[in-house]
N, C-alpha and C positions, 0 to 999 in steps of 0.2 A: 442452269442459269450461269452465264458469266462471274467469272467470279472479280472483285474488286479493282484489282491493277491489270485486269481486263478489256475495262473500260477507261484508264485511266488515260489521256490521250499522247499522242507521240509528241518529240519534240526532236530535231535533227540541227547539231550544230558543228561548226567546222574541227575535223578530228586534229587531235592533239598526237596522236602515234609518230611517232620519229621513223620508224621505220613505211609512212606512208609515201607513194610515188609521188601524187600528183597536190598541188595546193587548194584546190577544190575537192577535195573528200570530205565526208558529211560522216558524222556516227548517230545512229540513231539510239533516243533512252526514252526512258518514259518521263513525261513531265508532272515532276513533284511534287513543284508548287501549286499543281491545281488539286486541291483537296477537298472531299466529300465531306459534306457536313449535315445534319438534321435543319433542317426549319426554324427560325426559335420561335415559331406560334407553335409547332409541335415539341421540340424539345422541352419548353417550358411550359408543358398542360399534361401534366399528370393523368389526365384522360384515358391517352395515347400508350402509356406503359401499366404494367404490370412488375410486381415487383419476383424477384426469383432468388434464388438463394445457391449458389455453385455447392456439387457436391464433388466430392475427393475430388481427384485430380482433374477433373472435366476442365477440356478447351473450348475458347471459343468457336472453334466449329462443333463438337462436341452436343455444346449448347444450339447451336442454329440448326442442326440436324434433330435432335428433341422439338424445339419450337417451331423449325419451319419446313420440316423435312429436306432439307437441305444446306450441308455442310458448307459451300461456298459463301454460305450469307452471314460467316464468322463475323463481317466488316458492321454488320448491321449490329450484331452485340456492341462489336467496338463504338462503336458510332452516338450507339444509345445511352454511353456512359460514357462517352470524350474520355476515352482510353487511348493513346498518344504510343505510350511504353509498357508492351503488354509485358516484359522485365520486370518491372515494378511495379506494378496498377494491376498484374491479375496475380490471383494464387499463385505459390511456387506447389509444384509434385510435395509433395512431404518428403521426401528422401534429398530430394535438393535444396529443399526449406533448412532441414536439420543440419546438412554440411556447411552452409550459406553461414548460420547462426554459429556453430560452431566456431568458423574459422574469423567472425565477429569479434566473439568474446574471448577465445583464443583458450578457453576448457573448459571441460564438462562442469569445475566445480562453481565457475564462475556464470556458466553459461546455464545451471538450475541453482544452482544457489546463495548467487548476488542477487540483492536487492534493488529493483530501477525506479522503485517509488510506492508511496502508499496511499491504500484510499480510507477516505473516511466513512466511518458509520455514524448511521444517522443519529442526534443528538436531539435531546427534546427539555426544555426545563419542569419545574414543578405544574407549569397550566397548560401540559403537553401540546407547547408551542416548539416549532423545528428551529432549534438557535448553529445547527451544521448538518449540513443536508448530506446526505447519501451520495459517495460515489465521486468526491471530489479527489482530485490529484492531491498529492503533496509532496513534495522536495524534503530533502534534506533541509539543504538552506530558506525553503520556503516557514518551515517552522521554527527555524533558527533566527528569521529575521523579522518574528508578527505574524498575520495571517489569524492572529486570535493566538498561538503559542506561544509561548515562554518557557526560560530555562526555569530546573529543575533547582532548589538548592539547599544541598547540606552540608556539614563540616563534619567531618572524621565521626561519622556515626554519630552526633549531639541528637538527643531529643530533647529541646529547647526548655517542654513540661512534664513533667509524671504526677500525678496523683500518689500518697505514700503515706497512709495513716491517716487518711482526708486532708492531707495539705501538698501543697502543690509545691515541687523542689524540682531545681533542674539538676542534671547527671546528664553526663557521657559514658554510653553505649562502645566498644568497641565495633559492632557488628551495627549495616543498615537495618531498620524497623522490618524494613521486608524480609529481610533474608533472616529472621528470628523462625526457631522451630523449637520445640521439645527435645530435651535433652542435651541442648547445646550449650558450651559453656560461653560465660560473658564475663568483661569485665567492666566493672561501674568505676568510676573515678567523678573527681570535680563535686564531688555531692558536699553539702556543708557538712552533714550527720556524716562524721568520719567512719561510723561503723558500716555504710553503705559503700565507701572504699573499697575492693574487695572482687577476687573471682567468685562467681553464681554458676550454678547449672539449673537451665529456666527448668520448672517442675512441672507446667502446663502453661499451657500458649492459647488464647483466642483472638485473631483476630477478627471485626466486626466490618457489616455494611451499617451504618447507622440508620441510615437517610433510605437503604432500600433500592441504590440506583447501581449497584454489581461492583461499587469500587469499595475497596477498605478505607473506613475512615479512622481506625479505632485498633492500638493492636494491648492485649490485657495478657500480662505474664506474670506469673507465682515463680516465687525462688524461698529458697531455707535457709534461715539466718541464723548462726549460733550467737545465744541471746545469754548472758551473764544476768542474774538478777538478785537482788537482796531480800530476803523475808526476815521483818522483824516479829519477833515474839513470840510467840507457844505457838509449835505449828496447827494444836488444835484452835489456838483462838486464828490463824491464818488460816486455814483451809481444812477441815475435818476428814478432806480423803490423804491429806499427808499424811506418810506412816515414816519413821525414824528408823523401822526395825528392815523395811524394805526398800529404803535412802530412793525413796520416788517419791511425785508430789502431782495431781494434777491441777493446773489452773484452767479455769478456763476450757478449752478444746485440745492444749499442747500439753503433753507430757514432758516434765522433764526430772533429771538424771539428776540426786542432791549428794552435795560432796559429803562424805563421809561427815559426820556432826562428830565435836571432840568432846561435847556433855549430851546433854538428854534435853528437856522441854526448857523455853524460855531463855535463848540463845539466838543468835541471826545467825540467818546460814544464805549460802551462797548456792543457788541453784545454775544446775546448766542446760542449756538443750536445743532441739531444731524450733525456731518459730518461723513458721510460715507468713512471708510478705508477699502484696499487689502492688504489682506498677500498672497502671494504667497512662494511654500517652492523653492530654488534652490537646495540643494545636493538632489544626487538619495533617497528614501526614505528607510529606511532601519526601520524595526517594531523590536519590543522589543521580547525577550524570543521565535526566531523564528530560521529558519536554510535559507540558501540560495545556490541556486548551482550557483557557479559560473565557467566561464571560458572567455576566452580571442576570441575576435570577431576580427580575423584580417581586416574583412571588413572596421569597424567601427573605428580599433582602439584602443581600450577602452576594461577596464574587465566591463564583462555584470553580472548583479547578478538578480536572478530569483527566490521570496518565495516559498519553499519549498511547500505550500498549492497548488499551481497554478502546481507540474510539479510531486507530490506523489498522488497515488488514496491509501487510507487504505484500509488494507485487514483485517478482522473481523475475528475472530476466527474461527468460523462457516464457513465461506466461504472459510478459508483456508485450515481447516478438509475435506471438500465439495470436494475440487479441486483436493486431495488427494484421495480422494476414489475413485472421477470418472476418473482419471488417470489409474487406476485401471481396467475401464471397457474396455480399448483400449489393445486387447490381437491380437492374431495368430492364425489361425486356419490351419491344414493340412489338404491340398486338399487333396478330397476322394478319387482321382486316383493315389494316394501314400500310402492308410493306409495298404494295403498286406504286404505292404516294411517293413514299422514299423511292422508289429506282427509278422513276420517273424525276426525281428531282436529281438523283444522280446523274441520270443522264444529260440532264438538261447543264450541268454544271460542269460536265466533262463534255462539251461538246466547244469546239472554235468555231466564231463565230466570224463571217467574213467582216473587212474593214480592215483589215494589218497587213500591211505589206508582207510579212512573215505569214501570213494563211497560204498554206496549202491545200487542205481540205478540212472536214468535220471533225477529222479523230489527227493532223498534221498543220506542224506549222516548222518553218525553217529558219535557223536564224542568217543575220547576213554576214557574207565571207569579206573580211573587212583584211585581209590577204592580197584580194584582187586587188585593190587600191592602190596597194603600197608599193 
């Protein structure tokens, strides 16, 4: 079967060559501007195609030799998907895809390991209604400017509340809520109770989901405070597990260490020793230099806010070049029991038709020599 710019018809116009003898010479091309196109009562009825999917490196002939036994009717892929720049509009090789990408992002670190945007995961409130749907883009700036996000905000480690004794005192944190773990030391400042002033090493750490929805709402940390205290009077009328002779005393669950006594029963003495404290934080926890989406839970009541790390997946450079291409491989094919239709329409469309002074024949036309004139 002819293959496309086979049929395509001639076109003969006066040559432009400098080195031609005579001012009547004609060169002959094919003419361009007459261009094959589908039907749009069949391009636009889904009927008519079939969907197919390119695998590795397949060409469009590739493809038309699979579907039609016949590699020539590459045009007829083309054709099916108004494919114009098979450059851009079909798959690259993978080998030439990756140098392409490469010479793009200009390195490999930038080119697997920059960020070109992130999607969101689907979001649902307490009456598992979808308040952020699945699979949306988001920019940078797109959460930076609304979109349902907002900025993050803390000051220099402040946890605004703590719980301490059952009464709620604010203190400064050196260290963000998040970045708290076991055995790390802190320092508390700002607290009214000046004996909370002071470096801690946290003794145990929990942070909590409250609510059950995968985010921390909640972070609970023990630390060991050395506690001065006074006991008045006979230490057996104060506590009967005090002994004098073994300067311990216990209260309570805390042991502690009693200074040397300078008489015997019926004296105040100065105890010392570790007392175990809980901070617990009470407002929602909000992290520093972060984004949050937030929206309104009529269930609940309350605006819900949700770290952007928990509800964005990053899309890598690479994977978003990737996704592009093989977008790509998801084309149309026209069923074989319609391809007479299309070549027959081709024909009929590369065919001149008399009526022009420039007709020469079916498949020629001449333009006029406007040389002889002058």
């Amino acid at each position: 079967m002819p293959s496309y710019f086979r049929q395509v018809p001639n076109f003969e116009y006066v040559s432009r060559d400098p080195n031609q003898r005579q001012i009547s010479e004609y060169a002959t091309v094919k003419n361009l501007f007459r261009r094959g196109k589908l039907r749009d009562d069949i391009f636009q009825n889904l009927s008519y195609f079939t969907k197919y999917q390119i695998v590795g490196d397949e060409r469009p002939d590739n493809v038309a030799y699979k579907i039609y036994g016949d590699e020539t009717l590459d045009w007829v892929i083309l054709l099916s998907n108004n494919i114009l720049n098979i450059q851009t509009e079909w798959p690259l090789p993978q080998t030439i895809f990756d140098k392409v990408m490469l010479e793009k992002y200009g390195s490999y670190e930038e080119l697997y390991g920059g960020i070109h945007h992130y999607k969101t995961k689907e979001v649902r409130d307490s009456s598992n209604r979808i308040v952020l749907p699945e699979g949306m883009r988001i920019t940078t700036n797109e959460w930076k400017s609304g979109q349902g996000f907002i900025g993050g905000y803390k000051t220099n480690g402040i946890i605004s509340r703590m719980i301490y004794e059952n009464d709620e005192v604010e203190i400064t944190i050196n260290q963000n809520l998040i970045d708290l773990k076991q055995n790390l030391q802190i320092e508390i400042s700002n607290a009214v109770d000046s004996t909370l002033n002071r470096q801690f090493t946290i003794k145990s750490l929990i942070k909590e989901d409250i609510d059950g929805d995968g985010i921390i709402d909640q972070i609970r940390f023990k630390v060991d405070l050395v506690s001065n205290k006074l006991l008045s009077g006979t230490l057996d009328d104060r506590d009967s597990t005090c002994d004098s002779s073994t300067i311990s005393c216990d209260i309570g669950s805390t042991v502690y260490d009693i200074e040397p006594p300078t008489s015997g029963n019926g004296i105040q003495l100065t105890i010392t020793g570790n007392e175990t404290i809980e901070f617990k934080s009470v407002d929602p926890l909000v992290l520093s230099n972060t984004y949050f989406y937030q929206y309104y839970d009529t269930n609940l009541e309350k605006e819900v806010l949700i770290p952007r790390e928990s509800i964005l997946e990053p899309v890598p450079n690479y994977q978003y070049e990737q996704e592009l291409e093989d977008e790509k491989r998801n084309i149309f094919i026209l069923k074989p029991r319609y391809l007479n239709v299309i070549l027959n329409d081709l024909e009929e469309i590369m065919t001149y038709k008399k009526g022009s002074t420039q007709y020469v024949s079916r498949t020629l036309k001449k333009a006029d020599n406007i040389r002889l004139y002058q």
